[in-house]
C-alpha positions as CSV (number, residue, x, y, z in Angstrom):
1,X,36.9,-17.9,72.4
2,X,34.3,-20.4,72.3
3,X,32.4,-21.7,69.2
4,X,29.4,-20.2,69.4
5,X,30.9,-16.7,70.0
6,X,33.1,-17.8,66.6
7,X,29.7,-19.2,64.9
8,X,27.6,-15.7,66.1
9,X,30.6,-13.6,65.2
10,X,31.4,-15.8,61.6
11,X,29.7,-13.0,59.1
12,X,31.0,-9.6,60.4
13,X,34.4,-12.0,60.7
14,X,34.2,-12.4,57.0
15,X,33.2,-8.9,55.9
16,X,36.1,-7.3,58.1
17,X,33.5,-5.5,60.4
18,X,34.7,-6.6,63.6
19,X,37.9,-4.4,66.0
20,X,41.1,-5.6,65.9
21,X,41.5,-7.5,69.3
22,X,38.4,-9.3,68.1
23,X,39.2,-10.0,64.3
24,X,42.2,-11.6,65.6
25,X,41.0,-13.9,68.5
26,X,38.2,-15.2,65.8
27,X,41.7,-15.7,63.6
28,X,43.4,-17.7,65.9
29,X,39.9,-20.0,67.3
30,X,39.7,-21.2,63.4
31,X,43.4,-22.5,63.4
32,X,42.9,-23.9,66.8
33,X,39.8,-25.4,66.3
34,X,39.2,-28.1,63.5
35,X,35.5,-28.0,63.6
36,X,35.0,-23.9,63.0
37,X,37.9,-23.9,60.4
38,X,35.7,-26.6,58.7
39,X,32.6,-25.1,59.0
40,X,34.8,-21.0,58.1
41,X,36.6,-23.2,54.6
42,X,32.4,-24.3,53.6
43,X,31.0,-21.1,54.3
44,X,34.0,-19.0,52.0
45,X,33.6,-21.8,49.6
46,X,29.6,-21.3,49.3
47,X,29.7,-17.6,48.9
48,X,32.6,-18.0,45.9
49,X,30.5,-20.3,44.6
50,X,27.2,-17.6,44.7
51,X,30.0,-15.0,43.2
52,X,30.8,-16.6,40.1
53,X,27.3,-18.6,39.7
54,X,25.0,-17.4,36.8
55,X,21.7,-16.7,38.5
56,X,18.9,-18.8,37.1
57,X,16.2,-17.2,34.4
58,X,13.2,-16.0,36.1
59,X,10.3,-18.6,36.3
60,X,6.9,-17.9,34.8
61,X,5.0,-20.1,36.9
62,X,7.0,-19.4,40.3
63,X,6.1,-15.4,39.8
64,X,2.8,-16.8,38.7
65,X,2.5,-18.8,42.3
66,X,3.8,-15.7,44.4
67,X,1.4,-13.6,43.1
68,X,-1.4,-16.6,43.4
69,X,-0.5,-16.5,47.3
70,X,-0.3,-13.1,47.9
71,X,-2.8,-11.6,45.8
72,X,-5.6,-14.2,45.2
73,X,-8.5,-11.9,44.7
74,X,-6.2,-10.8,41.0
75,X,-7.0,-14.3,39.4
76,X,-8.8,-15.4,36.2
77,X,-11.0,-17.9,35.9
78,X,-10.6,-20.2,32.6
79,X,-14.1,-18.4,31.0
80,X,-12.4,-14.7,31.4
81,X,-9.2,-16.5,30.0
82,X,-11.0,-17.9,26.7
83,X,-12.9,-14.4,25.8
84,X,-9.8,-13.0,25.9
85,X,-8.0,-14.8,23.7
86,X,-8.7,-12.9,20.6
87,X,-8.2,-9.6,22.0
88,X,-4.9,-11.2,23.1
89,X,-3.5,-12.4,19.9
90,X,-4.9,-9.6,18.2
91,X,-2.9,-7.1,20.8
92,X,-6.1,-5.3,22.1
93,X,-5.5,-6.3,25.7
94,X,-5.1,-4.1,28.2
95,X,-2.0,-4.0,30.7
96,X,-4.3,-5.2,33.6
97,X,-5.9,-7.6,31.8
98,X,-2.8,-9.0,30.2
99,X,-0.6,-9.8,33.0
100,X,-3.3,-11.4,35.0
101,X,-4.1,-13.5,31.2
102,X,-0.6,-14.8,30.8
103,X,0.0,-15.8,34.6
104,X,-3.2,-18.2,34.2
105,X,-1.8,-19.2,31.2
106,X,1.5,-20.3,33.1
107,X,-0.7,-22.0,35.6
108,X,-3.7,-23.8,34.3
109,X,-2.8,-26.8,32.5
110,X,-6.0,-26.9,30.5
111,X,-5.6,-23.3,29.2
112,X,-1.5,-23.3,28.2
113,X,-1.9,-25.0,25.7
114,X,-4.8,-23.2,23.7
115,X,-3.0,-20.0,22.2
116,X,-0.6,-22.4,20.4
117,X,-3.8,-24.7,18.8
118,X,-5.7,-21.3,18.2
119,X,-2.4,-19.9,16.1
120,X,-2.0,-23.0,14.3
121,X,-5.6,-23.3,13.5
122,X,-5.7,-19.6,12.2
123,X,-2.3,-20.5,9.9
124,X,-4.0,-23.8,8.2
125,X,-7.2,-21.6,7.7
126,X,-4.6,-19.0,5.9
127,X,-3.1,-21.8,4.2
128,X,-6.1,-23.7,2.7
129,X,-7.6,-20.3,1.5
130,X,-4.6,-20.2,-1.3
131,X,-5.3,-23.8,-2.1
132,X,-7.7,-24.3,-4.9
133,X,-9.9,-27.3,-4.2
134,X,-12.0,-29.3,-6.9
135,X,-16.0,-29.0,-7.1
136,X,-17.5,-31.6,-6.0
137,X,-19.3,-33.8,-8.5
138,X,-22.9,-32.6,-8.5
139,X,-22.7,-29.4,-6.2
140,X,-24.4,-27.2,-8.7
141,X,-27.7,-30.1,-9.2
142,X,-27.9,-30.0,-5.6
143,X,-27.9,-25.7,-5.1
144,X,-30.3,-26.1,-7.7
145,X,-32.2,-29.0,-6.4
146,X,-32.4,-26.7,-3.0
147,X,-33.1,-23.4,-3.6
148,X,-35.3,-23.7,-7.1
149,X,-36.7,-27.4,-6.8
150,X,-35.2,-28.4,-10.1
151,X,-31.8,-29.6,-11.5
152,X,-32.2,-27.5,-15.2
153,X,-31.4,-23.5,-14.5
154,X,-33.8,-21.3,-15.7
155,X,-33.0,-19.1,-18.7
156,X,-33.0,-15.5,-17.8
157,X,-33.4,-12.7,-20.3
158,X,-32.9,-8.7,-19.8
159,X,-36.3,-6.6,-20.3
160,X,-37.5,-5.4,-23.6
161,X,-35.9,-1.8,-23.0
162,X,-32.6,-2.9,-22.3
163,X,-32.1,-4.8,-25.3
164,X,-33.7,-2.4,-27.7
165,X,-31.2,0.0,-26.2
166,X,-28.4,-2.6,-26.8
167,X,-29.4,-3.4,-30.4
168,X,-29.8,0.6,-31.0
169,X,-26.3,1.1,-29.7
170,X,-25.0,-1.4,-32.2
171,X,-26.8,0.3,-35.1
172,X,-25.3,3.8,-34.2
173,X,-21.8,2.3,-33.9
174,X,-21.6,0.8,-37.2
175,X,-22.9,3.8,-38.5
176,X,-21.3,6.8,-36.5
177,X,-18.1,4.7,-36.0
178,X,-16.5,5.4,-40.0
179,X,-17.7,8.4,-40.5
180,X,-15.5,9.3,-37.2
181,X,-12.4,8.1,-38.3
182,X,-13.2,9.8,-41.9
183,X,-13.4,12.8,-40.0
184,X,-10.9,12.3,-37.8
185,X,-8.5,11.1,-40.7
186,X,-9.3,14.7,-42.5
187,X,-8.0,16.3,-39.4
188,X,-5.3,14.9,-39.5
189,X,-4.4,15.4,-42.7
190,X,-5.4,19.4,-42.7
191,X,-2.9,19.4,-39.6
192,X,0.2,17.5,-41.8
193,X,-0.4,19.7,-44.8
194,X,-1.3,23.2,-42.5
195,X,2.3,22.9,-40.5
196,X,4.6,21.9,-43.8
197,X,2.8,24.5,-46.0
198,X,1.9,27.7,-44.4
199,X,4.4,27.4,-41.2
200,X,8.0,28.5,-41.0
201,X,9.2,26.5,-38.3
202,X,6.5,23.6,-39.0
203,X,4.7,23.5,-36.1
204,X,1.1,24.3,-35.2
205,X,1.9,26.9,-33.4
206,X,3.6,28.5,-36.8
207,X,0.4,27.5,-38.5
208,X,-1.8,29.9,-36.4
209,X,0.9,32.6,-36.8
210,X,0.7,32.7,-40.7
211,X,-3.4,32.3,-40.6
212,X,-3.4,35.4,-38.4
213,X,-1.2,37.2,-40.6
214,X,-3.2,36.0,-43.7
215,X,-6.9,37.2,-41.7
216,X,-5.0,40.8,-40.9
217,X,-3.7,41.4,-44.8
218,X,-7.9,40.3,-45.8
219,X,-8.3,43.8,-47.2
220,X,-5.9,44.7,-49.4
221,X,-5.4,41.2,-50.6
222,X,-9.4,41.3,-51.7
223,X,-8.9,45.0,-53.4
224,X,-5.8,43.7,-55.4
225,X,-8.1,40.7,-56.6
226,X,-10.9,42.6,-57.9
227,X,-8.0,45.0,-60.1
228,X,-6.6,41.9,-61.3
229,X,-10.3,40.4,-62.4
230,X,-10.9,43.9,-63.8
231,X,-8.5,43.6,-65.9
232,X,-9.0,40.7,-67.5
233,X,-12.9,41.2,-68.6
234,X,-11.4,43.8,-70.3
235,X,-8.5,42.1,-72.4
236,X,-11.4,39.7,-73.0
237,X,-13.8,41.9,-74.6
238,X,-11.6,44.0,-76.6
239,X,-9.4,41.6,-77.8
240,X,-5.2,41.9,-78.2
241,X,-4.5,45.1,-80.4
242,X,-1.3,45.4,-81.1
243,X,1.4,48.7,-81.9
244,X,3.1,50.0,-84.9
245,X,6.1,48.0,-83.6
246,X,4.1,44.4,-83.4
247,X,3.8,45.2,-79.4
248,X,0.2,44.7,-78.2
249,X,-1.7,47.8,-77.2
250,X,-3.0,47.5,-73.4
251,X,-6.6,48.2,-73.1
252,X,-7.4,51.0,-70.6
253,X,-8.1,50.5,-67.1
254,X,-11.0,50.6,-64.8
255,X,-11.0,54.3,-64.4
256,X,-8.4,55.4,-66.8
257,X,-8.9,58.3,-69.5
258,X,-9.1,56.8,-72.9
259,X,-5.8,59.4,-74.8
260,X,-7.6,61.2,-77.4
């Protein structure tokens, strides 16, 4: 076998695609012949090498340059780049817009670096707003200086209705104000003496019980106090009498027969 057969014949040699009678004369050339067992040891030794080599990280700016070459008409000039930045760090962007944003970001060199100043311009804005600053000396002369032609402010005063309303408001509240809590006080105290007196479990709930049971008795309590008044206007106008035995006579009643 020659060594360009050997050389055309190297790769299917390697993956085991060649016959047999073949497989074996390519065998025997690379033990016979220095050069192509050389150039057989450098090729095995490459592709081992590819095996167990970590492929590199993909490259911005080289998938940025492909698709420069083969799709030209896709770029962005550094105009649409700046109007939209904010949509971009705001993430308003859309897909096609974004991919075509960030590859002219990985290749203009006067555009990578403006997202980073923008972001750190927006944070020290952030920053200073928490940070309270002195007034400077004579601001408020020179506002006033400005906008009214004069360093004194003018005095300013409500109208007439508003403060007759405010000084009638005052009146009614020192007035209306006691008699409030007076009454309010007196509530309080009907409630206290209501639920300990006149309910059984002493709550106001109990309170309401025994007042309706009070209203619903009204009749016959009223007929049982006029007997009772009855009764005394007339011990009072005919004076105590009293028995043979010392015991006082009882004067006849409303409606009773005098015995004869």
């Amino acid at each position: 076998m020659l060594c360009v057969e050997f050389e055309d014949q190297l790769t299917d040699y390697l993956e085991g695609s060649l016959n047999g009678e073949t497989q074996r004369a390519c065998a025997e050339h690379s033990l016979r012949c220095p050069v192509c067992h050389g150039l057989l040891s450098e090729v095995k030794n490459a592709l081992q090498a590819c095996r167990t080599s970590t492929p590199p990280p993909p490259s911005p700016a080289l998938e940025a340059r492909i698709l420069m070459q083969t799709t030209p008409e896709t770029a962005m000039t550094c105009e649409e780049f700046e109007n939209h930045l904010t949509d971009y760090l705001d993430g308003f962007l859309p897909a096609t817009l974004y991919h075509r944003w960030e590859r002219h970001a990985a290749l203009c060199e006067h555009c990578t670096d403006l997202p980073g100043e923008v972001v750190r311009s927006i944070g020290a804005c952030y920053s200073s707003i928490n940070e309270e600053l002195p007034v400077p000396t004579g601001l408020h002369e020179s506002i006033l200086q400005a906008t009214l032609g004069t360093t004194q402010a003018a005095r300013m005063r409500a109208p007439l209705a508003a403060r007759l309303a405010a000084r009638v408001r005052d009146f009614l509240d020192a007035i209306v104000t006691p008699q409030l809590a007076t009454v309010a006080t007196m509530a309080l105290v009907a409630v206290l003496v209501g639920t300990s007196t006149l309910s059984d479990d002493g709550s106001i709930g109990g309170m309401y019980r025994a007042i309706a049971q009070s209203a619903g008795r009204g009749p016959a309590i009223s007929v049982n106090l006029k007997r009772v008044a009855g009764n005394l206007v007339g011990e009072a106008a005919g004076g105590n009498q009293s028995d043979d035995d010392g015991a006082p006579s009882q004067s006849p009643r409303n409606g009773d027969k005098k015995p004869e």
